[in-house]
C-alpha positions in Angstrom: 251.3 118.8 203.2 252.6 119.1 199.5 250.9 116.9 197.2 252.7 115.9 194.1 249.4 114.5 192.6 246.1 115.7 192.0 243.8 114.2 194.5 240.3 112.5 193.6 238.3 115.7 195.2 240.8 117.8 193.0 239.6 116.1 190.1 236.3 116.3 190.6 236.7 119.6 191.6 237.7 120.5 188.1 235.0 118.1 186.4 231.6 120.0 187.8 233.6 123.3 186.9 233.7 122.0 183.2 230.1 120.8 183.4 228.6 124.3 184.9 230.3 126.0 182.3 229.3 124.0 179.6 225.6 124.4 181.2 225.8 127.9 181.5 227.2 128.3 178.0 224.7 126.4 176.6 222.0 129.1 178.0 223.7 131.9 177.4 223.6 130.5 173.5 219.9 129.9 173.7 219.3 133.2 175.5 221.4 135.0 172.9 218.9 133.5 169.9 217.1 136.2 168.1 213.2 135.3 167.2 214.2 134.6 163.7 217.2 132.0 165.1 214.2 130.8 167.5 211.7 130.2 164.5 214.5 128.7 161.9 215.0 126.1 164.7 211.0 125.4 165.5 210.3 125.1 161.5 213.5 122.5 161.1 211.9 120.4 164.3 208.1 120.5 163.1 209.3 119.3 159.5 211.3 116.3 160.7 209.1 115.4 163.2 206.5 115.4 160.5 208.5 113.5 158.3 209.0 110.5 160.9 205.5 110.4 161.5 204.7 109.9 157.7 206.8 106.7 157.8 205.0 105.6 160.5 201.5 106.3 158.5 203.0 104.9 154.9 204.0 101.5 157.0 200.8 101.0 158.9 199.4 98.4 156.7 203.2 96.4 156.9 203.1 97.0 160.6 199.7 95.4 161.1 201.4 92.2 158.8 200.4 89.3 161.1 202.2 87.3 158.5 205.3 89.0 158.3 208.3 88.9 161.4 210.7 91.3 160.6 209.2 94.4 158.5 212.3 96.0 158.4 211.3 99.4 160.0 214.8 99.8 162.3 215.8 102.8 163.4 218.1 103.4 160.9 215.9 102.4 158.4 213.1 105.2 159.6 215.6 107.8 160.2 216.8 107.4 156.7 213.0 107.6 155.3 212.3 110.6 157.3 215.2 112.1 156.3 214.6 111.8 152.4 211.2 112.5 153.2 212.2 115.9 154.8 214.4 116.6 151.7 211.2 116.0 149.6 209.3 118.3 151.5 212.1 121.1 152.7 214.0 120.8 149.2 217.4 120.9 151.4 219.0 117.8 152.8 218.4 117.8 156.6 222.0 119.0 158.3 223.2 119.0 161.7 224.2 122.7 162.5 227.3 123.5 164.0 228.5 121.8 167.1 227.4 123.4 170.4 224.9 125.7 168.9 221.1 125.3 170.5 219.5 123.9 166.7 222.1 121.6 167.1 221.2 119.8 170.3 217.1 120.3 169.4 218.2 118.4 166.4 220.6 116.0 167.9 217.7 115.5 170.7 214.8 114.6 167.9 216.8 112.2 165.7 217.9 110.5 168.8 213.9 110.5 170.4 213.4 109.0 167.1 215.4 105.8 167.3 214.8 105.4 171.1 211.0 105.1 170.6 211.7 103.3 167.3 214.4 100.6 169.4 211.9 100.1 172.3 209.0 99.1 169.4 210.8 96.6 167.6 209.6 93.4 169.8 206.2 94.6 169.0 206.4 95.8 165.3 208.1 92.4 164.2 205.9 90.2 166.2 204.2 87.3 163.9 200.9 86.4 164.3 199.4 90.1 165.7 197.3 91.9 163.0 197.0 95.3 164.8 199.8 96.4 167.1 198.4 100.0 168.0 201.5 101.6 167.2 200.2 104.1 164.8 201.2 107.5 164.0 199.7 109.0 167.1 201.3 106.9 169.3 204.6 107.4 167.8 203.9 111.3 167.8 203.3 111.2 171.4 206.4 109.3 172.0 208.8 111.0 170.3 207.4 114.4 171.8 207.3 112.4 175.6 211.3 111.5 174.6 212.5 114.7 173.3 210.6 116.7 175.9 212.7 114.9 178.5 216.1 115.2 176.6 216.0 118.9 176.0 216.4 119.7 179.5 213.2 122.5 179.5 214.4 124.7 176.7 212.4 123.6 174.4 209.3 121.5 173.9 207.2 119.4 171.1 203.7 118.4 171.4 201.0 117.2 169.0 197.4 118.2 169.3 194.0 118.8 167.4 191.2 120.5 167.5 189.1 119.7 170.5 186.6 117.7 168.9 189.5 115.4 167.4 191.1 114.7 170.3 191.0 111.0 171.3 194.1 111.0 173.9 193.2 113.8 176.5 197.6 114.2 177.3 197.2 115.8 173.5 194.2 118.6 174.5 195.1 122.2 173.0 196.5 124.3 175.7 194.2 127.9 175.6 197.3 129.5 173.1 196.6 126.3 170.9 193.0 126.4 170.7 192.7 129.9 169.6 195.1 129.3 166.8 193.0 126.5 165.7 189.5 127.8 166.0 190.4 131.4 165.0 193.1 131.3 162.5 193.5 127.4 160.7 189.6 127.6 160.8 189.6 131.0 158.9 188.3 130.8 155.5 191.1 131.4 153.1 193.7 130.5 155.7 197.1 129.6 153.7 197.4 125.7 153.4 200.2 125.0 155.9 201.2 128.0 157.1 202.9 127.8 160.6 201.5 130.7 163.2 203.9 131.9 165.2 204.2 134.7 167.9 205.4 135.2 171.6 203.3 133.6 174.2 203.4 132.3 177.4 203.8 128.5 177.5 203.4 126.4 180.6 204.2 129.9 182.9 207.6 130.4 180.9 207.5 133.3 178.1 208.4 131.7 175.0 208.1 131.5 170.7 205.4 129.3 169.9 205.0 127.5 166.7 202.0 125.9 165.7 201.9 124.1 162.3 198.4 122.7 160.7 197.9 119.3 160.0 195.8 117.9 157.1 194.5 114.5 156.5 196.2 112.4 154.0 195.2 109.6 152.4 196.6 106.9 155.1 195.1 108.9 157.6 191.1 108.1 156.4 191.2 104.4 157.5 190.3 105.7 161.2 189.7 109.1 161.0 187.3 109.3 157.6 184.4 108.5 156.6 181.2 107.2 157.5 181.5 109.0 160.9 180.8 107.7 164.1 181.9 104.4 162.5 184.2 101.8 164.6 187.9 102.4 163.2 190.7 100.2 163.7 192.2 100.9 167.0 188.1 101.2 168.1 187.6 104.7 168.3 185.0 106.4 166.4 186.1 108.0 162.9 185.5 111.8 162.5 184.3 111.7 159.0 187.4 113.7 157.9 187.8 114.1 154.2 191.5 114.4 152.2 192.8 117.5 153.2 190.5 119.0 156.3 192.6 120.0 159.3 193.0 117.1 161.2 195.7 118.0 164.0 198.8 120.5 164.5 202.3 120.2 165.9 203.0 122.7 168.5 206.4 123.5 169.3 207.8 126.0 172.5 211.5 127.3 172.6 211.8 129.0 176.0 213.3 132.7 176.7 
């Protein structure tokens, strides 16, 4: 029978065929990404997702406000810190890359992690009468990674960690890869301050270029992880006795072959 319109199965038809292509293109882009292209991508991730977590840690004290309702830490209002905070840091305004290109979704995929984790804390955050809420840096590390690790469809994947001794939530335990970066390379006397290490390894089965950047202790980290050690912090773990600028933790990052 002649049809003189498309039918619904028609239709369809022609939508997974768009969506399989778009999948497969995306791949192919990732697949076609040089080391270099791979690393440019991890450093641009590792540096905003630092950033956010600095706003987090430079509002802890407004957070735990048991005075204050709104503290005015929207979305938009964190996204917009991290952002200037990144262009302190990176010395370049943080830019979307071009439309359909793999940094652009690992980008698109962290800002949007960002103000998902950031929209799901506002109840808490703005609620009077609460001293200490326990959304701290960590937690909003963890988060962020949990959100984006989801949204990047296995291609790519964010996780912060520590040195073994640090590590208070077990989910954030350095991998063996990890670990030996730590203990044989951050450790190192005369290691360069902030210097990401970053080579081909296998992560979670998959080949892939790992980053892993070093974390120092600022000043806003010392109210639970300083000094005197073994001393009740805040959230009621035990401090570490850190000082101002001793390796504290690391953001690893994974972009798959």
């Amino acid at each position: 029978m002649k049809q003189t319109e498309k039918s619904p199965r028609y239709c369809f038809g022609i939508f997974v065929n768009m969506v399989l292509i778009f999948l497969l293109s995306a791949g192919n882009a990732l697949a076609a990404m040089s080391a270099d292209e791979k690393k440019d991508v991890e450093l641009e991730l590792a540096k905003f997702f630092r950033a956010a977590r600095g706003v987090i840690a430079k509002n802890q004290a407004l957070i735990n406000d048991a005075g204050k309702g709104d503290k005015g830490l929207s979305s938009d209002a964190v996204l917009a810190a991290a952002k200037a905070a990144y262009k302190e840091a990176a010395g370049s305004e943080f830019t979307l890359a071009a439309k359909g290109a793999f940094k652009e979704e690992a980008q698109t995929a962290l800002v949007n992690s960002v103000k998902e984790v950031m929209d799901h804390a506002q109840p808490l955050i703005n609620q009077s009468g609460k001293g200490f809420k326990g959304f701290i840096p960590a937690v909003f590390g963890k988060q962020v990674a949990d959100t984006f690790n989801k949204a990047i469809n296995g291609k790519a994947h964010i996780k912060l960690t520590a040195p073994k001794e640090y590590v208070r939530n077990r989910a954030n335990r350095p991998d063996d890869w990890e670990n030996n970066v730590i203990e044989n390379q951050f450790k190192k006397a005369g290691y360069e301050k902030d210097k990401p290490f970053i080579e081909a390894a296998a992560h979670n089965g998959k080949p892939a270029l790992r980053l892993l950047i070093p974390e120092y202790y600022a000043q806003a980290c010392l109210g639970c992880h300083g000094e005197p050690k073994g001393e009740k912090d805040i959230t009621g773990g035990k401090k570490e006795g850190g000082k101002l600028g001793d390796l504290g933790g690391a953001i690893s990052i994974a972009i798959y072959d």
